[in-house]
Backbone as JSON, one array per atom type, in Angstrom:
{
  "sequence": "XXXXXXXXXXXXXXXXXXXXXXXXXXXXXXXXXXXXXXXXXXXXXXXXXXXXXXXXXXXXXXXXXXXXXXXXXXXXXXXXXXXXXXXXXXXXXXXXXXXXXXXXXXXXXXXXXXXXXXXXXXXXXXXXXXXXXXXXXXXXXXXXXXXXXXXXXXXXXXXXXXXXXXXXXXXXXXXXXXXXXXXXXXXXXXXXXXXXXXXX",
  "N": [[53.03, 77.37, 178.46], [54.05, 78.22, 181.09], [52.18, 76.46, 182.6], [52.53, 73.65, 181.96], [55.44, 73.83, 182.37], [54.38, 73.49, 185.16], [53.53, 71.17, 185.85], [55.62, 69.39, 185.5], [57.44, 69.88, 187.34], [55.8, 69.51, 189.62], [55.82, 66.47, 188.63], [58.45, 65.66, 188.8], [59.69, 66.83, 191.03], [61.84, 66.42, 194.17], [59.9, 64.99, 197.14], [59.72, 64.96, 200.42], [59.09, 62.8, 201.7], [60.49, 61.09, 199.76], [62.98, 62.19, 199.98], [63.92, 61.34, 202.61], [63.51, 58.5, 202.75], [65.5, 57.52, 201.45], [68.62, 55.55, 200.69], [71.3, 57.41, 200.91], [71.25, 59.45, 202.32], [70.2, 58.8, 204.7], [71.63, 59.23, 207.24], [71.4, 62.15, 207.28], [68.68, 62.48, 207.68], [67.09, 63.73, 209.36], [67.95, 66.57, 209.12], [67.55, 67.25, 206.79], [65.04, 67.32, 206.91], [64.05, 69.41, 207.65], [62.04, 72.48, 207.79], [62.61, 74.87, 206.7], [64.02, 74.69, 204.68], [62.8, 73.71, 202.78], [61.13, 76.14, 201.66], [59.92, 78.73, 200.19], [62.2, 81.28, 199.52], [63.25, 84.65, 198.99], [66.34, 84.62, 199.15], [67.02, 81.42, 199.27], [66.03, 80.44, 197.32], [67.2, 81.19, 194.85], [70.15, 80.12, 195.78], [69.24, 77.64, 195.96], [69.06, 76.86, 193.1], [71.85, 77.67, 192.29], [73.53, 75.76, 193.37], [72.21, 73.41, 192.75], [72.77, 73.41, 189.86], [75.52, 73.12, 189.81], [75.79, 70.84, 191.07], [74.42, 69.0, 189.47], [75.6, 69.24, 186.6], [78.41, 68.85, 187.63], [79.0, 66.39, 188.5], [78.02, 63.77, 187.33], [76.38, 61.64, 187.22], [73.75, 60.31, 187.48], [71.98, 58.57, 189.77], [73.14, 59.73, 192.31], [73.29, 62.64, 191.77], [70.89, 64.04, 192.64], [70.74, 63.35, 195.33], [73.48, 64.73, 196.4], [73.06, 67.44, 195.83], [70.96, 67.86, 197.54], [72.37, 67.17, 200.27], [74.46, 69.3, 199.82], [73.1, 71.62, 200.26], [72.23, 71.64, 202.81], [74.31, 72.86, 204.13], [74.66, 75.75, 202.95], [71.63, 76.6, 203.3], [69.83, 75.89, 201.36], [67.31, 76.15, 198.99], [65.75, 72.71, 198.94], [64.01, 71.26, 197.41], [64.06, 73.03, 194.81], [67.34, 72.97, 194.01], [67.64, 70.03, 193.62], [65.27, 69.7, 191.83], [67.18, 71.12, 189.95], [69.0, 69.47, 188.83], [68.02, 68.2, 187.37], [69.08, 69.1, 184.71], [71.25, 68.5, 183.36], [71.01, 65.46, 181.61], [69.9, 62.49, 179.91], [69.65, 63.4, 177.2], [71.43, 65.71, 177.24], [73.56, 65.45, 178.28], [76.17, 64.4, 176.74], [76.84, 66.54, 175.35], [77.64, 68.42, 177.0], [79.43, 66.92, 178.13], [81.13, 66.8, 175.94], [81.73, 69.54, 175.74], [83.28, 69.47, 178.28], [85.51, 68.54, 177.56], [86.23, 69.81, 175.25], [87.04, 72.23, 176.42], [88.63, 71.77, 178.11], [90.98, 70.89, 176.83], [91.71, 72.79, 175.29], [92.64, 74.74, 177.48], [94.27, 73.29, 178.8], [95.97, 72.47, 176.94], [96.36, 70.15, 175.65], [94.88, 67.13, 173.66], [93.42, 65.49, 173.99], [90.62, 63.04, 173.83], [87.09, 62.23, 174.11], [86.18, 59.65, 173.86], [87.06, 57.63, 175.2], [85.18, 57.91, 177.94], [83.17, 57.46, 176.69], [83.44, 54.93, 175.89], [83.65, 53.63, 178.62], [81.09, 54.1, 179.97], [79.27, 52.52, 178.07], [79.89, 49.94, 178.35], [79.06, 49.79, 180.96], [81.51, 50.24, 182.6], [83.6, 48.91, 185.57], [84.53, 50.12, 188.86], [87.26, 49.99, 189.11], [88.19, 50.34, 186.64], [87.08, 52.86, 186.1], [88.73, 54.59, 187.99], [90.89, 53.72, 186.47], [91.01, 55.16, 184.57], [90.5, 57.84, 185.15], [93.33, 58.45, 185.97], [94.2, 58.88, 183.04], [95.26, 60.52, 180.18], [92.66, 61.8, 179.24], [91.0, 62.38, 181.39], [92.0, 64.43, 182.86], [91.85, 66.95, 181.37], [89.05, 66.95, 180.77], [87.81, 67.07, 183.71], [88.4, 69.3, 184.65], [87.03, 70.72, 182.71], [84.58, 69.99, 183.08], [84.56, 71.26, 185.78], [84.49, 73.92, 185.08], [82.71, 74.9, 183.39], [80.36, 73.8, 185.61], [80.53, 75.44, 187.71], [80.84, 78.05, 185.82], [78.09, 77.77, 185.13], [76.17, 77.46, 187.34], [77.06, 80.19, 188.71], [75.47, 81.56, 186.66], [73.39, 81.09, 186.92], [72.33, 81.53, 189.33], [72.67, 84.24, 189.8], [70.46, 84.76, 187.14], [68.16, 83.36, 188.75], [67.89, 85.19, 191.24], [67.12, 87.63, 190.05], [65.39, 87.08, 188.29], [63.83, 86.16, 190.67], [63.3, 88.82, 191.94], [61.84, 90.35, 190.13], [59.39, 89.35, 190.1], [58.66, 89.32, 192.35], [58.46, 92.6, 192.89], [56.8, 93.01, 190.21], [54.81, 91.67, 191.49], [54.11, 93.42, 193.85], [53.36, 95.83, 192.71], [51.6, 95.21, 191.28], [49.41, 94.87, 193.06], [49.8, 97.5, 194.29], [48.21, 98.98, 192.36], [45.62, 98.1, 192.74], [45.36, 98.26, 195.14], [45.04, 101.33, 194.82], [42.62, 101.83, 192.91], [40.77, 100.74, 194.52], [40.79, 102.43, 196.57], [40.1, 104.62, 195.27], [37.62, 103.78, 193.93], [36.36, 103.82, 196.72], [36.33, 106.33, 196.84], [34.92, 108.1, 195.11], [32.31, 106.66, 195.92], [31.42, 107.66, 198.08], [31.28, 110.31, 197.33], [29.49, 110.28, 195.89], [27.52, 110.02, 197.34], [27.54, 111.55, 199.17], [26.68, 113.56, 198.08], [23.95, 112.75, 197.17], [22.98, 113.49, 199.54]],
  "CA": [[54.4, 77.04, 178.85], [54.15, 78.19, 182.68], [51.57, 75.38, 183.32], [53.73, 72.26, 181.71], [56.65, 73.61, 183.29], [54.59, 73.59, 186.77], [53.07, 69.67, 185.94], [56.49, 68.65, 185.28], [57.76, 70.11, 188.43], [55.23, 68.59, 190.29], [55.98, 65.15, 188.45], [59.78, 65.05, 189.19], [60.26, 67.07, 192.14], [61.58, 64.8, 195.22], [59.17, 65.01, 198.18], [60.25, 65.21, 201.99], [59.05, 61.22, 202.0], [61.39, 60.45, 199.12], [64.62, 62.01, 200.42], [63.95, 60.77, 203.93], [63.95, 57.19, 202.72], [66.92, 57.55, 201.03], [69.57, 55.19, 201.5], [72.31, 57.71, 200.6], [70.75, 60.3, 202.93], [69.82, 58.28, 205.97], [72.24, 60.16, 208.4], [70.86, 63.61, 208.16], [67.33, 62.91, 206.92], [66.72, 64.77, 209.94], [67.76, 68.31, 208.89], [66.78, 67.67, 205.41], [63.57, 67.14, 206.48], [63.67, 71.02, 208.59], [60.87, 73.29, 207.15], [63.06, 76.51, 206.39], [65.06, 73.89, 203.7], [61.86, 73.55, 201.63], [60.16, 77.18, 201.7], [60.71, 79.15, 198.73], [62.68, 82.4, 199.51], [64.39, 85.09, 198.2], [67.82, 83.74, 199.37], [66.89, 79.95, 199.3], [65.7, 79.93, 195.78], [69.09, 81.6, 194.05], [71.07, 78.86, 196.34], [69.24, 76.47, 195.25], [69.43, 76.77, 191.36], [73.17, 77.19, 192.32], [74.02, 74.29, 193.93], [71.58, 72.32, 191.27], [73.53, 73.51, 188.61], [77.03, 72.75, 190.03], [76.15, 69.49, 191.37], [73.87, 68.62, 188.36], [76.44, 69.37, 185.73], [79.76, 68.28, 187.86], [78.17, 64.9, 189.13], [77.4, 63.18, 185.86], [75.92, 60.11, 187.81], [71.9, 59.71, 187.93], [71.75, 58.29, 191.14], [73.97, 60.36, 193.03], [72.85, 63.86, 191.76], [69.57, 64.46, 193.74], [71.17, 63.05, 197.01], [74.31, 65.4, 196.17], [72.79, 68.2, 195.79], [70.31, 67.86, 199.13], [73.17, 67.67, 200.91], [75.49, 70.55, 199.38], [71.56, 72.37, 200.43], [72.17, 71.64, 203.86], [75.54, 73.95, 204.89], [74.41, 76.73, 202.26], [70.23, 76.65, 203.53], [69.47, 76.17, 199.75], [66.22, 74.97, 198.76], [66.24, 71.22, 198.58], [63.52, 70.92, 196.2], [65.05, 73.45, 193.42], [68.43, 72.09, 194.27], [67.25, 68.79, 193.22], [65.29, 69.79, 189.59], [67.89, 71.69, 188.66], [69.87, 68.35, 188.81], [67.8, 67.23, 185.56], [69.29, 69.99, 183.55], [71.74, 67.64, 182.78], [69.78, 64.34, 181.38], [70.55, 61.65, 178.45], [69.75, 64.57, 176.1], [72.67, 66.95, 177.4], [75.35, 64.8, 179.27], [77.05, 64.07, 175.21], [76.91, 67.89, 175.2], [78.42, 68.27, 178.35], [80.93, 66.03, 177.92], [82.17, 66.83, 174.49], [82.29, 70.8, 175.84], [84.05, 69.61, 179.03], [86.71, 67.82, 176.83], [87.04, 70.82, 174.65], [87.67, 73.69, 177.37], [90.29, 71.45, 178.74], [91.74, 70.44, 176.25], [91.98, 74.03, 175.02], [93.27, 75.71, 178.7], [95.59, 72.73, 179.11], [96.9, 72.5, 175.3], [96.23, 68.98, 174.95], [94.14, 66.7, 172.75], [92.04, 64.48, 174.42], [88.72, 62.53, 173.16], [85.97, 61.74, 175.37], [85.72, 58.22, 173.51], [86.99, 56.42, 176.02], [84.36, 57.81, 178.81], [81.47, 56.51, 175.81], [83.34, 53.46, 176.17], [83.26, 52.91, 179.88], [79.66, 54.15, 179.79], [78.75, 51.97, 177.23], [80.57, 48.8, 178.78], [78.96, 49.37, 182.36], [82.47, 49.66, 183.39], [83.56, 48.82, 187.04], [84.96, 51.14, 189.64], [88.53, 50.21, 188.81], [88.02, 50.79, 185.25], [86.43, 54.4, 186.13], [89.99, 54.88, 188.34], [92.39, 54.07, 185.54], [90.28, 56.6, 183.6], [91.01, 58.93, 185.85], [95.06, 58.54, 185.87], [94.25, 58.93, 181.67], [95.61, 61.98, 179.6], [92.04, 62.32, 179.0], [90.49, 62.65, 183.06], [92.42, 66.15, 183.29], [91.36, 67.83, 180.7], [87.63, 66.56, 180.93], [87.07, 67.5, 184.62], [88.67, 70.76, 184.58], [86.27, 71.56, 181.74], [83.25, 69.86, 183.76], [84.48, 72.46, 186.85], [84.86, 75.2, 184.45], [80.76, 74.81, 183.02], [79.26, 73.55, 186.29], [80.98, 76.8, 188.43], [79.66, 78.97, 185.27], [76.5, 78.14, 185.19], [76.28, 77.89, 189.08], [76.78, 81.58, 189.21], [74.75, 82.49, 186.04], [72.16, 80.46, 187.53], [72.02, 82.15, 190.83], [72.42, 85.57, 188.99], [69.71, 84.56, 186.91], [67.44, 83.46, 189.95], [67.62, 86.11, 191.79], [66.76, 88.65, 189.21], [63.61, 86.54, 188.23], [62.62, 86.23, 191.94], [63.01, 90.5, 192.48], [61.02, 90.8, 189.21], [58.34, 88.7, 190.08], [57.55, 90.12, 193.5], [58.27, 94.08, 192.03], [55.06, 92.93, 189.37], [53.01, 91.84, 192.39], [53.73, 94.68, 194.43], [53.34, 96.89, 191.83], [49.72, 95.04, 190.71], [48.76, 95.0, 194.44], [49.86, 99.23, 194.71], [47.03, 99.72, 191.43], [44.72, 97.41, 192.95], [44.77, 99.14, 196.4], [44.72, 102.77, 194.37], [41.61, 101.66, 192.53], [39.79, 100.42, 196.04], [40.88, 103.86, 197.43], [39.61, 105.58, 194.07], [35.81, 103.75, 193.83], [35.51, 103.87, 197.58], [36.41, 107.82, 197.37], [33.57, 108.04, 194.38], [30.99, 106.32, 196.44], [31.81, 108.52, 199.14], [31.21, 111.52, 196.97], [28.2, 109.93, 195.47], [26.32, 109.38, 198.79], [27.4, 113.42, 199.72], [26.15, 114.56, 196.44], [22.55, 112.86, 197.34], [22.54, 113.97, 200.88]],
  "C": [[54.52, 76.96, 180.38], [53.52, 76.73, 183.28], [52.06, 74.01, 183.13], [54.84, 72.51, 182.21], [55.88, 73.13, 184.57], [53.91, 72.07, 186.73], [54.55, 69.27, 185.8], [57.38, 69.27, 186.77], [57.18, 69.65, 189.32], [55.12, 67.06, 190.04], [57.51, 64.37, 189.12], [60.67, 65.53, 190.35], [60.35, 66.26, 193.29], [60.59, 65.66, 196.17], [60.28, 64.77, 199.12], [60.23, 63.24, 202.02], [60.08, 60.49, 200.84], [63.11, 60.55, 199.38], [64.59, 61.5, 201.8], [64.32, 59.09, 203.86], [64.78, 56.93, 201.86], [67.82, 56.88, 201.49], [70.76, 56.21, 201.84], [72.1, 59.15, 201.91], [70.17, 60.4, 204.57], [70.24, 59.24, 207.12], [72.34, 61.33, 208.56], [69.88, 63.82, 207.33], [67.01, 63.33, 208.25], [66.54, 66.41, 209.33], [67.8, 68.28, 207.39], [65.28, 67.69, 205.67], [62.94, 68.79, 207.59], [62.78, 71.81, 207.31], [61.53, 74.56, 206.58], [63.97, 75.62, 205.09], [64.06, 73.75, 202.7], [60.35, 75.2, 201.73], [61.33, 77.93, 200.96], [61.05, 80.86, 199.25], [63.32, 83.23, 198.93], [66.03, 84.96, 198.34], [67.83, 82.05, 199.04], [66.58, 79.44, 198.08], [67.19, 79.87, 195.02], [69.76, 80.61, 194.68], [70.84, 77.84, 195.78], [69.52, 75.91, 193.73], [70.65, 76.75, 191.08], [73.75, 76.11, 192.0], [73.18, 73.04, 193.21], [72.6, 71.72, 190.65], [74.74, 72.8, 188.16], [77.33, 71.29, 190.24], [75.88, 68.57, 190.49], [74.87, 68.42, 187.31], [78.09, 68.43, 185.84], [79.62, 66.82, 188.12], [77.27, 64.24, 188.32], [76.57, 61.97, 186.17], [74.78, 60.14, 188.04], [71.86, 59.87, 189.17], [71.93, 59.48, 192.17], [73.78, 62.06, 193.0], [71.66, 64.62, 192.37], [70.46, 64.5, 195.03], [72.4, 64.3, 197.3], [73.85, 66.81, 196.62], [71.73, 68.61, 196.87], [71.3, 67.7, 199.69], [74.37, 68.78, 201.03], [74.21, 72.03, 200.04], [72.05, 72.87, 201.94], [72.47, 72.88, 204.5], [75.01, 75.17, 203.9], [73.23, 77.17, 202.63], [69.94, 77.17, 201.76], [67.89, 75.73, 200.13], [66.28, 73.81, 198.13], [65.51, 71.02, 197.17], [63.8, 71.48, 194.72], [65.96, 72.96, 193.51], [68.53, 70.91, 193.62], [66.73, 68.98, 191.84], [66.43, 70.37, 188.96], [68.79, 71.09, 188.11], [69.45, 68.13, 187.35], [68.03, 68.23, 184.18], [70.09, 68.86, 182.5], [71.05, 66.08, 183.01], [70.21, 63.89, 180.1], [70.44, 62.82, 177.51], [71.26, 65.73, 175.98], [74.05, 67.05, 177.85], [76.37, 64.76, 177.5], [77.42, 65.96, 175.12], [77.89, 68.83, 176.32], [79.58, 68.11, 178.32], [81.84, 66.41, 176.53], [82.53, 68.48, 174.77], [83.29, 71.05, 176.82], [85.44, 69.69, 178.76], [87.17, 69.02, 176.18], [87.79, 71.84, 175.06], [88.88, 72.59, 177.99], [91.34, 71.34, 178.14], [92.5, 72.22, 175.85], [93.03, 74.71, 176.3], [94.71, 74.65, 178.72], [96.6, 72.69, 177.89], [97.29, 71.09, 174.72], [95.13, 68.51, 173.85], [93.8, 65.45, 172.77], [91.02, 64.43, 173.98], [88.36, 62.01, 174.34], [85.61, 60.4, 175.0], [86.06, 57.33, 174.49], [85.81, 56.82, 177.08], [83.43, 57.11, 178.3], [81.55, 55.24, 176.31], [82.98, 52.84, 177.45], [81.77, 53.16, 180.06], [79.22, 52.9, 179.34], [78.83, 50.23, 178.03], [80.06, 48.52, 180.46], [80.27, 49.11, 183.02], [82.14, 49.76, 185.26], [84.75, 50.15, 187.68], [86.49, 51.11, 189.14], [88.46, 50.24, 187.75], [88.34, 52.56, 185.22], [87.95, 54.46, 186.79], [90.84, 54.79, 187.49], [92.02, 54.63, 184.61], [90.62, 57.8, 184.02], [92.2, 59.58, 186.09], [95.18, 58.87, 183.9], [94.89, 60.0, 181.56], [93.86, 62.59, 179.65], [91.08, 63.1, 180.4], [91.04, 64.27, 183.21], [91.34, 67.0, 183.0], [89.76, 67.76, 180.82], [87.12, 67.74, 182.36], [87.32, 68.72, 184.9], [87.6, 71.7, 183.68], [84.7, 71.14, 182.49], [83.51, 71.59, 185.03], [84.41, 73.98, 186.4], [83.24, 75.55, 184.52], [79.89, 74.88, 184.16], [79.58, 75.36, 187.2], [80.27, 77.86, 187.91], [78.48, 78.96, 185.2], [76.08, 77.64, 186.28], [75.91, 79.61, 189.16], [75.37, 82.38, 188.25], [73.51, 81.97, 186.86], [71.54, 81.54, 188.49], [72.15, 83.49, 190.29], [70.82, 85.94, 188.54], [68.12, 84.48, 187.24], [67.02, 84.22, 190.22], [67.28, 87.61, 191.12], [65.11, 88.3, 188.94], [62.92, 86.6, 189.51], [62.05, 88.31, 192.6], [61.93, 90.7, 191.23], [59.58, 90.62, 189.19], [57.94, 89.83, 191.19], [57.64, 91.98, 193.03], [56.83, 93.76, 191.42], [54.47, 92.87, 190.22], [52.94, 92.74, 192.9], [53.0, 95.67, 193.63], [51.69, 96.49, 191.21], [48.85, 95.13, 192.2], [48.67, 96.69, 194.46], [48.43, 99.57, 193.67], [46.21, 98.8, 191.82], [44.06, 98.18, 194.41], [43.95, 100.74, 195.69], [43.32, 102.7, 193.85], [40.38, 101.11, 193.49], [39.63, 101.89, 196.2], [39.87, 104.96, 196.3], [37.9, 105.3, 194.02], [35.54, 103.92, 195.19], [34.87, 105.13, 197.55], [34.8, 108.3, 196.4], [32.37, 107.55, 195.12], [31.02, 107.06, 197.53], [30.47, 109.92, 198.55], [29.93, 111.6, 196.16], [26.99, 110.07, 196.56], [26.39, 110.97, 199.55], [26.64, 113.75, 198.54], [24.27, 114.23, 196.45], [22.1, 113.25, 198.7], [22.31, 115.33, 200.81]]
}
């Protein structure tokens, strides 16, 4: 499992040369391309799986969700490159899932009874920008994005919760295999020690 997650992380993670030539990104592929923005820390990781999550989930648009989310990186010092996979949480498999849970929490908090059929439709139809705008003035646009901000916010935080629990756990194990690795140096040196008195 670890090693197909880490080929598929190395298949779809962006590179420094892919967000740099970015059209959408042009005017500060400078300080995306700073070295403390792509080194994996214990603060910079949890940010990044954040700001993935939030931008991944709220920012239903392909295109626009990598670039999004490298720049939400910037002002926070996330890591760009988690930031960016955690964009493909949401993916043709999970946006219908998404969307039909956004629709429901809104509909629910607000007390209406909105369908997400018309977004299928503009989907479906390649609508145009003024399409997507008088979607937005709909009954159904409320309730929808309130329930997108509801999901992406929650699992934003669980995320970064999440994160940062896995990254203290990890380094705890190494320390903790490094402390019985030293003790067992210290232990055969002290034996050969006591070996080399014992024939003297």
């Amino acid at each position: 499992m670890s090693n197909r997650l880490t080929r598929w992380w190395h298949a779809n993670a962006p590179t420094r040369e892919s967000l740099e030539n970015s059209r959408i990104l042009a005017p500060v592929a400078h300080r995306i391309l700073e070295p403390s923005l792509w080194r994996f820390t214990r603060r910079s990781v949890p940010r990044g799986v954040a700001l993935g999550l939030l931008v991944g989930i709220f920012l239903l648009i392909p295109g626009l969700q990598i670039a999004g989310a490298a720049l939400l990186a910037l002002p926070f010092r996330a890591n760009i490159p988690v930031a960016a996979a955690m964009t493909f949480l949401s993916n043709p498999l999970t946006t219908p899932l998404i969307l039909w849970a956004s629709v429901y929490i809104g509909n629910w908090l607000l007390g209406r009874t909105a369908d997400a059929s018309g977004v299928w439709a503009l989907i479906d139809s390649h609508a145009s920008i003024g399409q997507w705008c008088a979607w937005l003035f709909s009954e159904a646009a409320p309730a929808m994005l309130l329930g997108l901000a509801l999901i992406s916010f929650g699992a934003a935080a669980i995320g970064y919760f999440l994160a940062d629990w896995f990254w203290r756990d990890r380094m705890g194990r190494k320390w903790h295999a490094r402390k019985i690795r030293i003790g067992k140096a210290h232990e055969s040196s002290a034996l050969g020690e006591t070996a080399v008195a014992d024939l003297a």
